[in-house]
N, C-alpha and C positions, 0 to 999 in steps of 0.2 A: 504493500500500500504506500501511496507517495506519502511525502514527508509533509506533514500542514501543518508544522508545529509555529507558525505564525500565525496562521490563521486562523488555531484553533485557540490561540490564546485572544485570540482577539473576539471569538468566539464568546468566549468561556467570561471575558473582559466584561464583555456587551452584556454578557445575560446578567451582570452586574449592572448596568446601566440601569435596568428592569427594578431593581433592590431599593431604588427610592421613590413611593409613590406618592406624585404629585399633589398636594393641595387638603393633606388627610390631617394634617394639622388645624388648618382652615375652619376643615367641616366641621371638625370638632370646637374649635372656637365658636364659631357659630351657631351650636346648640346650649353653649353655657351661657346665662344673663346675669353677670357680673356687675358691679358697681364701686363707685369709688376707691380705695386703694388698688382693691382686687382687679378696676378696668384698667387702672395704669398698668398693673403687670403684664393684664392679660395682651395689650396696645403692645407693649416691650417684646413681649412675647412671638406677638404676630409678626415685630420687623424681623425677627429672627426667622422665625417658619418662609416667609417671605426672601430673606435673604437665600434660606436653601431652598423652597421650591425652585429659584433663579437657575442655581448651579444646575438643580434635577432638571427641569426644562434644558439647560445644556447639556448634559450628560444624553437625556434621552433623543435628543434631535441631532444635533451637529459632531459628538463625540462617536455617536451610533452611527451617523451617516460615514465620517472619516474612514471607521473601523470598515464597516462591509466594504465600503469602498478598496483598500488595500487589502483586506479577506478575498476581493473581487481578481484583483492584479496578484495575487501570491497562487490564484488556485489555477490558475496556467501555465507559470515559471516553470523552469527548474528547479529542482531541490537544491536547497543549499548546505553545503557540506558542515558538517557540527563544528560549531564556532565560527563559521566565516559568517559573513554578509549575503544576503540573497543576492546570488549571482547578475538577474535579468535576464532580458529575452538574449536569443542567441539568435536568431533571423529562422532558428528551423523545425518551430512549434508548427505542430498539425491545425491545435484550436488556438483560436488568439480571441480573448473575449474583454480585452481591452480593463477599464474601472469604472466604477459609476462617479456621475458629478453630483457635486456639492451646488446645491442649492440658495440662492440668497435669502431665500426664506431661513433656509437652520442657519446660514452665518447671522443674520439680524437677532432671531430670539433670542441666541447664545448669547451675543452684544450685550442684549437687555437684563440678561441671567447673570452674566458675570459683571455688569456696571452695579448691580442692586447688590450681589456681596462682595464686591470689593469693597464696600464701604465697611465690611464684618471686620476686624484683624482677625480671627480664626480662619477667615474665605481671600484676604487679602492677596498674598503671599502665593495658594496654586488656582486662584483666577487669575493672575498674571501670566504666570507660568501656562495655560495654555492657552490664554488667547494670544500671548506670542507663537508660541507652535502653530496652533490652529491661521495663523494669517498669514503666517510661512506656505503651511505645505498644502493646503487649499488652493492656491490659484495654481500650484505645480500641478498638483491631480487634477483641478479641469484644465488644463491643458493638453493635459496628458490623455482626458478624456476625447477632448477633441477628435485629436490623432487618429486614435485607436476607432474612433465612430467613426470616423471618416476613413480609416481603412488604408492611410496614409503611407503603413508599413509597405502595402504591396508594391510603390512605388520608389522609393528609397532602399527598401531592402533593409527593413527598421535602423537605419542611422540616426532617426531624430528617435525614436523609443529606444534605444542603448545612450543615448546620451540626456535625455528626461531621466532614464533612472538613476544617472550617477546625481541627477542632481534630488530625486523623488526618494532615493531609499533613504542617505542618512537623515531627513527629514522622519521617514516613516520611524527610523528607530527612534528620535528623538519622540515623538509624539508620543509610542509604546510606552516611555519610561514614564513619560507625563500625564498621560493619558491613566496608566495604573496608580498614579500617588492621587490626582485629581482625584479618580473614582473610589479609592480608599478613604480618603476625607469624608466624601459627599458621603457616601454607605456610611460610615461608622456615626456621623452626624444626623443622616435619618435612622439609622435604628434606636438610635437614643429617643428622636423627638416620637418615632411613631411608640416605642416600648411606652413613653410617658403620655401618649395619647389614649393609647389602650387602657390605663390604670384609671385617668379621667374620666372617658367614658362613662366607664365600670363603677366609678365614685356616686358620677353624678344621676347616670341616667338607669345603673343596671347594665345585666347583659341583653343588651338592645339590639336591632339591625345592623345598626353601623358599628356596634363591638364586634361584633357575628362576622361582621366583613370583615375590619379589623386584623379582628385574629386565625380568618383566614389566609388573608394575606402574611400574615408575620408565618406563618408556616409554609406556606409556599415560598417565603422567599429561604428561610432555614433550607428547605429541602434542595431547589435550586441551585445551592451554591457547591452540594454534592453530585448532584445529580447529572451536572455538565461537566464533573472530573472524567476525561475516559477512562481511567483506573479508579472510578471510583469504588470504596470498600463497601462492601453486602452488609456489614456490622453497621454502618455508620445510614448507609441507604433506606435501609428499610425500614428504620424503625421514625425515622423524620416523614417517609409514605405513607407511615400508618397514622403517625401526630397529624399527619396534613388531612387524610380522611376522614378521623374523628372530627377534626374542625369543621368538615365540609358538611357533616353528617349532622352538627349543631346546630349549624347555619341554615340547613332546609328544614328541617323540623321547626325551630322558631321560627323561620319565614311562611311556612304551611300553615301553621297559625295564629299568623298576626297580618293580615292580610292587608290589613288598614295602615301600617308600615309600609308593606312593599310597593302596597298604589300610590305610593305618596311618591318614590322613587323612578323616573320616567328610565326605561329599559332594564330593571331589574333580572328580568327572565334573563335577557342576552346574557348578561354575568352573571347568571346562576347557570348558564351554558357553557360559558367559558370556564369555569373553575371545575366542573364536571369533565370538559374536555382534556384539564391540567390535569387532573386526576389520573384520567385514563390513560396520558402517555408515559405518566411517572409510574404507572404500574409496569409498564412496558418496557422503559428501563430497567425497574427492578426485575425484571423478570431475563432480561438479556444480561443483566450483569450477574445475577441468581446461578443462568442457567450458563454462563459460559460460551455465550453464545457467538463464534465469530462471522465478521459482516463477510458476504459472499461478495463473489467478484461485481455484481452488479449493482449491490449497494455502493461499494468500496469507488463505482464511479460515478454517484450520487452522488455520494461527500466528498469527492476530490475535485464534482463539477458544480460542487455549491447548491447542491438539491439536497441535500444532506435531510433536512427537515421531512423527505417525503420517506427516510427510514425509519421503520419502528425501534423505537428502544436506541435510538442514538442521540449523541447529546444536543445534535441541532433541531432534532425534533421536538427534544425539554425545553432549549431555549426559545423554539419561535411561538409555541403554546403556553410558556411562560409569559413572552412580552404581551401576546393578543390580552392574555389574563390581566395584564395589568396595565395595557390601553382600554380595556373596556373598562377597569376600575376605575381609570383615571375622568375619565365621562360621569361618572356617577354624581347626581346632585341629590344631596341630603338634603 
């Protein structure tokens, strides 16, 4: 099987991207009625929530976008030999499927993501740090996009794509290193704010609909962060499958009956879809990693042509029914 160990970290990176759900701080402000001392904190509170929604809104658009994008350009390469630098093209690829462009839509929200916590000093410091990266090696990759949509090699004999990479790769590793301290920050910063949302909830309101979702989500994201190891351990897997089940199994029964909640929620069904669908492919994992299972030659060019997701029990399949799960979360108005 070819070597995608760029990509799968980039992979594995991204389904981190997914770890911070947007705006669940918010919602939960927004069910408490606070006054006086209590609204000044809670005002304190929201610039904070506020400042990291910013960063998650870049994490999930423009960091996400970078990532597939160079996931995109590594799954046609050559392998690169242990410890070197990804070689490039070589002019004598069969498929050439070029990288996807960056959009001015995700470079604008990022702008606005990381203008709102640079004003944090906790956010100061790697909002800098990758909107320098990200304004570098952005306009290389759509250039580079170009190229390659335009088909440009066949006429040159890729001379201007062997010379894009010398200047696109140390860009991509720079980003890599950035890209993972960034998305360390922003995760360990939302699991804090949502662990402490969960407990408010649970203070104020009981275990309610939005605890229910809540703490589905905090178990989905617990199990995800194994579940996209490709060695990940059967000890460590299964028993976060099973935590995530029980939560999902709380979560329909209270919603089955309080029904006067769920209609209040415009598309709740769809995300009682989606968390049933995460379910199901984390079973599938566990069951592929359970049983030993290894990928056959026609999965094996699935996941080296970036269909990966259309395998069962592979870890692109955890992460794209992960993110669905937690774009439709992210839609959700309490």
């Amino acid at each position: 099987m070819r070597n995608t160990s760029y990509a799968m970290a980039i992979a594995i990176a991204l389904l981190s991207t997914q770890l911070g759900c947007k705006k669940l701080a918010q919602t939960g402000a927004r069910l408490l009625d606070a006054g006086g001392e209590t609204a000044s904190k809670e005002a304190a509170s929201v610039d904070e929530d506020e400042a990291l929604n910013g960063l998650v809104d870049c994490l999930n658009g423009l960091d996400h976008a970078i990532s597939k994008s160079l996931e995109r350009y590594t799954s046609w390469l050559p392998d690169a030999k242990e410890g070197a630098p990804q070689p490039g093209p070589t002019g004598k690829e069969t498929s050439v499927w070029g990288l996807y462009k960056i959009t001015d839509h995700e470079m604008t929200t990022c702008d606005k993501g990381l203008k709102l916590a640079s004003a944090k000093p906790e956010f100061k410091d790697t909002s800098e740090k990758f909107k320098a990266v990200a304004d570098k090696i952005v306009p290389v990759i759509n250039e580079a996009n170009t190229y390659y949509d335009r088909k440009d090699f066949k006429d040159d004999k890729f001379a201007k794509g062997k010379e894009l990479h010398t200047r696109l790769w140390p860009l991509a590793e720079e980003f890599f290193k950035v890209s993972h301290d960034f998305r360390a920050i922003v995760v360990k910063a939302n699991d804090v704010r949502m662990e402490a949302e969960l407990k408010e909830v649970e203070a104020q309101h009981g275990r309610n609909l939005l605890f229910h979702k809540l703490n589905v989500l905090k178990h989905a994201k617990a199990s995800v962060r194994v579940a996209t190891e490709e060695k990940a351990p059967l000890i460590e897997l299964e028993p976060l499958m099973v935590a995530y089940e029980k939560a999902v199994e709380e979560m329909k029964t209270y919603a089955s009956s309080h029904k006067d909640e769920t209609g209040k929620v415009m598309m709740w069904s769809m995300f009682e879809s989606k968390v049933e669908d995460y379910l199901k492919v984390l079973k599938e994992r566990v069951r592929r990693v359970r049983d030993k299972k290894a990928y056959t030659s026609s999965e094996i060019r699935m996941l080296e042509s970036g269909s990966g997701w259309m395998v069962e029990g592979s870890t692109a399949k955890v992460s794209r029914d992960y993110n669905d799960l937690v774009s439709r979360s992210n839609s959700l108005r309490f």
